[in-house]
N, C-alpha and C positions, 0 to 999 in steps of 0.2 A: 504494500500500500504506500502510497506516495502522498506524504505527510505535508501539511505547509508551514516546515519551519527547518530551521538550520540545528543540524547536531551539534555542529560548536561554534562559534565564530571569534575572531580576531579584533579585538579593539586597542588600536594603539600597542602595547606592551603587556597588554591581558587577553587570556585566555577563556570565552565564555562556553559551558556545554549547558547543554539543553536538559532537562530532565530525564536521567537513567532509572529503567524499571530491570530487575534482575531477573533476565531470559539465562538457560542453559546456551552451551555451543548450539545445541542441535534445533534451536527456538523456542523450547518446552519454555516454561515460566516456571521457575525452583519452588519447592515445594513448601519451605519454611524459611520464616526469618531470618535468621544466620545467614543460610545458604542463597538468599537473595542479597542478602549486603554484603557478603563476599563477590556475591558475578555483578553486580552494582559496580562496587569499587575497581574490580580488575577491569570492566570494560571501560571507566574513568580515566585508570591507571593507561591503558592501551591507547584509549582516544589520545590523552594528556602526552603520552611518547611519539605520538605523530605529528605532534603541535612544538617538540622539542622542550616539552614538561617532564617532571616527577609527578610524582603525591606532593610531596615535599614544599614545591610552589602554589601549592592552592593556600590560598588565603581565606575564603570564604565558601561553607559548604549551606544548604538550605533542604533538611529532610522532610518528609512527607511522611507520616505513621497514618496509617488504617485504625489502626487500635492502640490505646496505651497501656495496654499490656501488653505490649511486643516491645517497646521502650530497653527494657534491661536487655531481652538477648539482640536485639537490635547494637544496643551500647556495647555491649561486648565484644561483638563480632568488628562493629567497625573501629573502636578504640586497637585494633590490632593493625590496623592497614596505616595509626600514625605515630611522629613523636614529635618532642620538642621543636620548638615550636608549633602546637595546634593552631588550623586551623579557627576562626572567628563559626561556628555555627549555630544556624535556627532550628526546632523543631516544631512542625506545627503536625495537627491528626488533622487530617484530610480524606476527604472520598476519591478516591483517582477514577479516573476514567476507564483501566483496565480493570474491570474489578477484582481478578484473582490477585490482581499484585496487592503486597502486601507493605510496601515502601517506595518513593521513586525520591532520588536527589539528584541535585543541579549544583555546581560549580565555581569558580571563578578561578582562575589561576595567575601568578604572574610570570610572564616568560623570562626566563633569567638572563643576563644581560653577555652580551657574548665581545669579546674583547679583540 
């Protein structure tokens, strides 16, 4: 399906992605929490290497929870994809538009300055 908006885009010296929902490789949508903010982050992480990013450079992350009980294992799973210096993030519970997913987040990164 052929969406009308940009998966990331380039402003000036940042990196902006679009809201990520965590699909498996094969398109399945993962089955539980964790396992979606992990394919969440790595397809972040993937996009962000193609933009000549890290993790590391995102400044700002913006989540989206279905339910706030998925909060803790949600936090656990993605408190592993950072370190010092975190990220600045929001979380808000939200109804997504896919409804099986169970979290989508959005980005900002700044591209590192190249000499």
């Amino acid at each position: 399906m052929n969406l009308p908006f940009s998966k990331v885009r380039l402003v000036g010296d940042q990196v902006w992605l679009s809201g990520v929902i965590g699909f498996e490789e094969d398109g399945t949508l993962a089955a539980e929490v964790s396992r979606q903010t992990d394919r969440v982050m790595s397809t972040i992480e993937a996009t962000l290497q193609e933009q000549g990013c890290t993790l590391a450079d995102i400044f700002s992350c913006t989540v989206y929870l279905t339910d706030a009980d998925l909060f803790a294992p949600f936090n656990l799973a993605y408190a592993k994809w950072f370190s010092d210096p975190l990220p600045v993030r929001t979380t808000v519970l939200a109804g997504l538009v896919l409804q099986e997913a169970l979290l989508e987040i959005t980005v900002v990164a700044q591209k590192p300055k190249t000499e």
